[in-house]
N, C-alpha and C positions, 0 to 999 in steps of 0.2 A: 562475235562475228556479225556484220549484217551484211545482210542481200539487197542486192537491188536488181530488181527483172521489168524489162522493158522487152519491145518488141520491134522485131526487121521488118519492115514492109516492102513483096517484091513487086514492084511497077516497073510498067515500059519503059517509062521516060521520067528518069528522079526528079529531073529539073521542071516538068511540066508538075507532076507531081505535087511536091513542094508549094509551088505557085496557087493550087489550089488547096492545100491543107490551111497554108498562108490566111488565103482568101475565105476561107470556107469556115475554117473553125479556129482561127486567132493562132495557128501555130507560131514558134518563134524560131530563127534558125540559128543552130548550134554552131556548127561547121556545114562546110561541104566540097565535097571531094571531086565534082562531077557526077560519080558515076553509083556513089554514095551519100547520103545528106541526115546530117542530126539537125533533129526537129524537137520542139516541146511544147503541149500544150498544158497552160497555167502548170509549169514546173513537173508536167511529167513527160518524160525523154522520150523519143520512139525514133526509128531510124526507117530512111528508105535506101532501097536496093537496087536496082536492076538487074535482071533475071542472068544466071551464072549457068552454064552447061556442068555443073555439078551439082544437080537434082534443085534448086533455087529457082520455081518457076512463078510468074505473076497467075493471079484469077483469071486476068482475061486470055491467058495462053491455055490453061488446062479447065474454063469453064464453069471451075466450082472454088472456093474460096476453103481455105485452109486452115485459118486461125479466125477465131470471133474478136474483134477488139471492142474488151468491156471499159468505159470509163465513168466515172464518177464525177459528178459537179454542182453546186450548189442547184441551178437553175435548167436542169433537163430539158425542160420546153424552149427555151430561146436558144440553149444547143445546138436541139435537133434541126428550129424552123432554119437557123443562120447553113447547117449545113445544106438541108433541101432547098432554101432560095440560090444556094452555090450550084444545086445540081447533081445532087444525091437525091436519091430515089428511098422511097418509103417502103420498108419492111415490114408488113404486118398491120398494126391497125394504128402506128404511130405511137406517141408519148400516152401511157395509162399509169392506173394503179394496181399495181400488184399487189394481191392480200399473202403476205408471206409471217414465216414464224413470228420474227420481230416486230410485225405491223405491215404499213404500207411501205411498199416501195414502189416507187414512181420511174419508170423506167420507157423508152421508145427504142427502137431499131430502123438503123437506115443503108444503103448500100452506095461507099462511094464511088465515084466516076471510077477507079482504077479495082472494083469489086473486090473490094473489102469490105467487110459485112461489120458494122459499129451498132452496140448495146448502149444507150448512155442509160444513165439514172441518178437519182438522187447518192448521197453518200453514206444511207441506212446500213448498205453490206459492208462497209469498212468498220463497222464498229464490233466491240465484243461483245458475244451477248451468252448469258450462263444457260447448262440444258434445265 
């Protein structure tokens, strides 16, 4: 059996949205439905939403963010600066190196236009590593 977990993102406006995941961090589009839109960036799927009166609400309606979106990619830095020149805002103290079990990992947080809170880093945590 395999899985595959991706993530709904709830925003005001899919289509505005879109436009700047687009613009901001190379997203590519899948489908879209309106009021729905599949998106991926370098090959991984995420979807956006608009907010549903059955508990589906955006950041910017209930003021605090739900889900962290962690992503992984070769080149963190040029990531994060492509998404803040789009207009996300800096979480914390930007792209560093984290001293973690398996070594360094290199990791920044930013917060996008539609307050979604984004982890990126390098692709160190995708690997196995023995205790």
């Amino acid at each position: 059996m395999t899985l595959s977990i991706s993530l709904m993102l709830a925003v005001e406006d899919a289509e505005a949205a879109a436009k700047w995941y687009r613009t901001a961090l190379g997203a590519s589009e899948l489908w879209n439905l309106g009021s729905v839109i599949g998106l991926e960036i370098e090959g991984a799927p995420f979807f956006l939403h608009e907010p549903t009166d059955h508990g589906f609400a955006s950041p910017t309606a209930i003021l605090q963010t739900t889900v962290r979106v962690e992503g992984f990619v070769d080149d963190p830095g040029k990531f994060f600066e492509k998404a803040i020149a789009a207009g996300a805002t800096v979480s914390g103290n930007g792209v560093e190196d984290h001293q973690v079990p398996w070594g360094i990992h290199r990791q920044g947080a930013f917060t996008d236009p539609f307050g979604h809170v984004w982890h990126v880093g390098d692709r160190s945590p995708l690997q196995h590593f023995a205790n």
